[in-house]
N, C-alpha and C positions, 0 to 999 in steps of 0.2 A: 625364712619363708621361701618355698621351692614353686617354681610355676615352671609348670613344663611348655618347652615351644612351640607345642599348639595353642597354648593358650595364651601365649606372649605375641606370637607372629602371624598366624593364621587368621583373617576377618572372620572366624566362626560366630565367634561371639558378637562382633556389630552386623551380621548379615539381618538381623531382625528390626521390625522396626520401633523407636525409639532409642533404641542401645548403644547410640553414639552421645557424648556430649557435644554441644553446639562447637565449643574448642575445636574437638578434634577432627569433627566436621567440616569447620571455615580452614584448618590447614589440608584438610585432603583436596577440596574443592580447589585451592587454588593452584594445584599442581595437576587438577586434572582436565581430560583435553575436551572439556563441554563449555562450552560457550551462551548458552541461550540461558538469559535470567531465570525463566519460567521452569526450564527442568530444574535446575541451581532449587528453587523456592522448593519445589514439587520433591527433590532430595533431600530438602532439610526437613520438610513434614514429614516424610518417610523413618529416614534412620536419627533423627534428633526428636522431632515430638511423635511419634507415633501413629503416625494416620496409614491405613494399610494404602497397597500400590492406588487402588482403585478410587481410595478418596482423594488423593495425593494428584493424581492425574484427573479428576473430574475436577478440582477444584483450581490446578494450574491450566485446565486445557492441554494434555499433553498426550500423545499415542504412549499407549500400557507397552506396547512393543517396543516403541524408541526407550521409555523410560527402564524397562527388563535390560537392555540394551547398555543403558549410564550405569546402573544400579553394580552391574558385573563391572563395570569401567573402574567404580568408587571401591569395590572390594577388592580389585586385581590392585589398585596402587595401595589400598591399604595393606594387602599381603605383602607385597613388595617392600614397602617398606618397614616391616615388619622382620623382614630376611635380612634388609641393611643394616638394622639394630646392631646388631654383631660387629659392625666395621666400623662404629663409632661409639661403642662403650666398652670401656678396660676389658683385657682380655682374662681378667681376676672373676670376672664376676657370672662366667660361664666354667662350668665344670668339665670333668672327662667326660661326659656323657651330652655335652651340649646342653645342660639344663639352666636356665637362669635363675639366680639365686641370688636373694638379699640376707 
């Protein structure tokens, strides 16, 4: 199976909401630099259960603007680390072409 590195590395795919599992959620969260419960809560209803910005934030109490603010926070470290993948799996398992492949 071939998945090309936008689809391996790029938060394309969790930028929506629901489209993260709660897993991969509580690891990103804890490496990112938000602090306040309330957006934390208001991020997980977002990209884990699926409530758009606007329920998400009516329902933690949160500014749409602060929260637009985290939301690009949780997908730049997910990109990120997305780019790191490469420096800690065998170098076997990427092709000439940089494509990951099982």
């Amino acid at each position: 199976m071939r998945i090309t590195p936008l689809e391996t590395v790029s938060g394309e795919r969790f930028s929506k909401p629901g489209s993260m599992t709660q897993e991969h959620f509580d690891l990103l969260i804890k490496i990112a630099p938000i602090n306040s419960n309330k957006v934390k809560l208001a991020l997980c209803d977002y990209f884990v259960h699926g409530y758009t910005r606007k329920e998400a934030c009516e329902k933690h109490n949160v500014s749409q603007g602060y929260f637009s603010i985290c939301i690009r926070k949780v997908n730049f470290i997910n990109d990120t680390v997305g780019y790191l993948i490469k420096y800690y799996l065998p170098k076997y398992l990427f092709n000439e072409r940089n494509l990951f492949q099982r």
